[in-house]
C-alpha positions as CSV (number, residue, x, y, z in Angstrom):
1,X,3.7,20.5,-6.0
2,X,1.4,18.4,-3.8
3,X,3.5,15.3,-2.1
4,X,0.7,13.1,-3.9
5,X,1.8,13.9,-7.1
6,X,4.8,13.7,-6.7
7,X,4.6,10.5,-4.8
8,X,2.6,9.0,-8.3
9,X,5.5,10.4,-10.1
10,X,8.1,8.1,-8.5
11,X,6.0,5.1,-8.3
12,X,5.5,4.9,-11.9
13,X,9.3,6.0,-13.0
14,X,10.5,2.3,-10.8
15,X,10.8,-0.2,-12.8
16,X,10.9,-4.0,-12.2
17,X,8.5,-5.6,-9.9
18,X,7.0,-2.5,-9.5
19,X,5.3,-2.6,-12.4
20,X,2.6,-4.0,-10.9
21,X,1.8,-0.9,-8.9
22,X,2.1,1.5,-11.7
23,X,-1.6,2.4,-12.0
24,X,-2.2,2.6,-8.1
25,X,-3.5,6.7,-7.6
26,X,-1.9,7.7,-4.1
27,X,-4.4,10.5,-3.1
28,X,-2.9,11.2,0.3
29,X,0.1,10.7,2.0
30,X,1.3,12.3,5.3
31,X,2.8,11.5,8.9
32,X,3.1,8.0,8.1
33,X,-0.7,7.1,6.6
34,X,-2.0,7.0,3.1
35,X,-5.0,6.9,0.9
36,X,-5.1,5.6,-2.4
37,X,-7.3,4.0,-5.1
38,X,-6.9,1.2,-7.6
39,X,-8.8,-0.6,-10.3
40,X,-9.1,-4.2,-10.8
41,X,-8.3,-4.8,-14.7
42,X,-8.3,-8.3,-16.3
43,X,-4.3,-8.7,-15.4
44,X,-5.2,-8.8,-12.1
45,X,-7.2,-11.2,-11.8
46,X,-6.6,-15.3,-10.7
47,X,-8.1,-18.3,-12.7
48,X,-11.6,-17.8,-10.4
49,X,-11.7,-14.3,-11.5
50,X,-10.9,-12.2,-8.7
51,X,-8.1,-10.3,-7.6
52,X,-5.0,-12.2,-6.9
53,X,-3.8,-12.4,-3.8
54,X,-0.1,-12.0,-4.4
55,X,-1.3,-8.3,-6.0
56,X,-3.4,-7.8,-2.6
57,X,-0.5,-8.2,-0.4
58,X,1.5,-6.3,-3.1
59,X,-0.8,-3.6,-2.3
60,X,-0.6,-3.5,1.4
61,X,2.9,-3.6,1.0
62,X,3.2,-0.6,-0.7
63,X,0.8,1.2,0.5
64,X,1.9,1.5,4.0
65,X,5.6,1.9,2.7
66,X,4.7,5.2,0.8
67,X,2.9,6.3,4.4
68,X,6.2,5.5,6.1
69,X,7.9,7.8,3.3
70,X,5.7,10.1,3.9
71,X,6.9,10.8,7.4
72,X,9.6,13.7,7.4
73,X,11.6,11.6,10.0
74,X,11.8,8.2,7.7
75,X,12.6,9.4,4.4
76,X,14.3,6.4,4.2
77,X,12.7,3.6,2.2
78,X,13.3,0.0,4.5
79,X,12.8,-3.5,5.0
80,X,9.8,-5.3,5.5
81,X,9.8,-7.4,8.9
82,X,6.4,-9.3,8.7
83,X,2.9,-9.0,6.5
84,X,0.4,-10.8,6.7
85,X,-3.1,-10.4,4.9
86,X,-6.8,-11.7,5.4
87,X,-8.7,-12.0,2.6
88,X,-12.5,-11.5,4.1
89,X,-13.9,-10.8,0.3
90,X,-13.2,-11.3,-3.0
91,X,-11.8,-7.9,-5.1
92,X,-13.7,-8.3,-8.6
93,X,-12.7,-7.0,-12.4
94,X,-13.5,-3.1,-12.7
95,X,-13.9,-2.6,-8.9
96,X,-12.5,0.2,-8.0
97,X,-10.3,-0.5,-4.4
98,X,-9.8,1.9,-1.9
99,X,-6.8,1.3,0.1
100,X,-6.0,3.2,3.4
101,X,-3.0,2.6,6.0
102,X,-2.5,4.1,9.1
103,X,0.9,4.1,11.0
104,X,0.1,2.5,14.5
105,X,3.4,3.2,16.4
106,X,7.1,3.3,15.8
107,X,8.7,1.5,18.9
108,X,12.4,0.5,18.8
109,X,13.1,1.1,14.9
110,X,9.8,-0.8,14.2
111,X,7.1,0.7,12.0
112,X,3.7,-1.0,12.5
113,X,0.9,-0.2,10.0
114,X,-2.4,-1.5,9.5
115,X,-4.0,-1.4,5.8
116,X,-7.8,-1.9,4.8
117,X,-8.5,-2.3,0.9
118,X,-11.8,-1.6,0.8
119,X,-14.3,-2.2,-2.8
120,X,-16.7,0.4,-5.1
121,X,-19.3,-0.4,-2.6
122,X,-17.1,0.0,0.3
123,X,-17.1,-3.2,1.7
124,X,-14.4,-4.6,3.7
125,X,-12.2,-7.1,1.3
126,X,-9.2,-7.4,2.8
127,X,-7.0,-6.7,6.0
128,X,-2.8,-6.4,6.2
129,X,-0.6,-6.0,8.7
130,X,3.1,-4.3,7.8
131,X,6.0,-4.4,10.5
132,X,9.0,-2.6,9.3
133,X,12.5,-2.2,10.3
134,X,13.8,1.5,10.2
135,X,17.0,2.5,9.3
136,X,19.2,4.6,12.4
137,X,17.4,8.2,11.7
138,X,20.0,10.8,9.7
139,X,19.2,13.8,11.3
């Protein structure tokens, strides 16, 4: 079974806060990067109308977290260190987001990603940066 589907599977069986990311679509996920798509529905949205930024940093955060997963080496799921995001535009209802992280370098049990969520007309909305602690590798 592709790691993909597999990862969807286990991101919609959490519960909790997680429910916020149940309808996230990972479409790739390997050596630490992944690519995944998400639509803005009317839940998502703030009193202005656009996506709310506490579901945009939501996304960065778990986004890069399933690329860590994703690495055979850091199984492990692990703490978050620092985010940050910059908004640049605003996500709107029924755009479709792509979201894309790539694992910069692991350097003394430190992860550092870097996410880009991206709109339908691929236009740069947002930026994140992830910094993650690593548990002592198990093998």
């Amino acid at each position: 079974m592709p790691q993909a589907v597999i990862l969807n599977r286990t991101l919609r069986s959490l519960g909790g806060f997680f429910k916020n990311v149940h309808r996230v679509n990972i479409v790739k996920a390997d050596q630490g990067n992944c690519h995944a798509k998400f639509t803005v529905t009317q839940g998502d949205l703030n009193p202005m109308g656009d996506l709310h930024d506490g579901l945009a940093v939501t996304l960065v955060d778990t986004i890069s977290s399933i690329g860590m997963v994703s690495c055979p080496e850091w199984r492990e799921p692990s703490p978050t260190v620092n985010i940050s995001v910059l908004r640049i535009k605003s996500a709107k209802l029924g755009d479709e987001l792509t979201i894309s992280s790539k694992l910069l370098k692991i350097e003394n049990r430190m992860a550092y990603m870097d996410v880009k969520i991206f709109n339908t007309d691929n236009e740069l909305l947002a930026k994140g940066e992830h910094a993650k602690l690593l548990s002592e590798n198990k093998e």
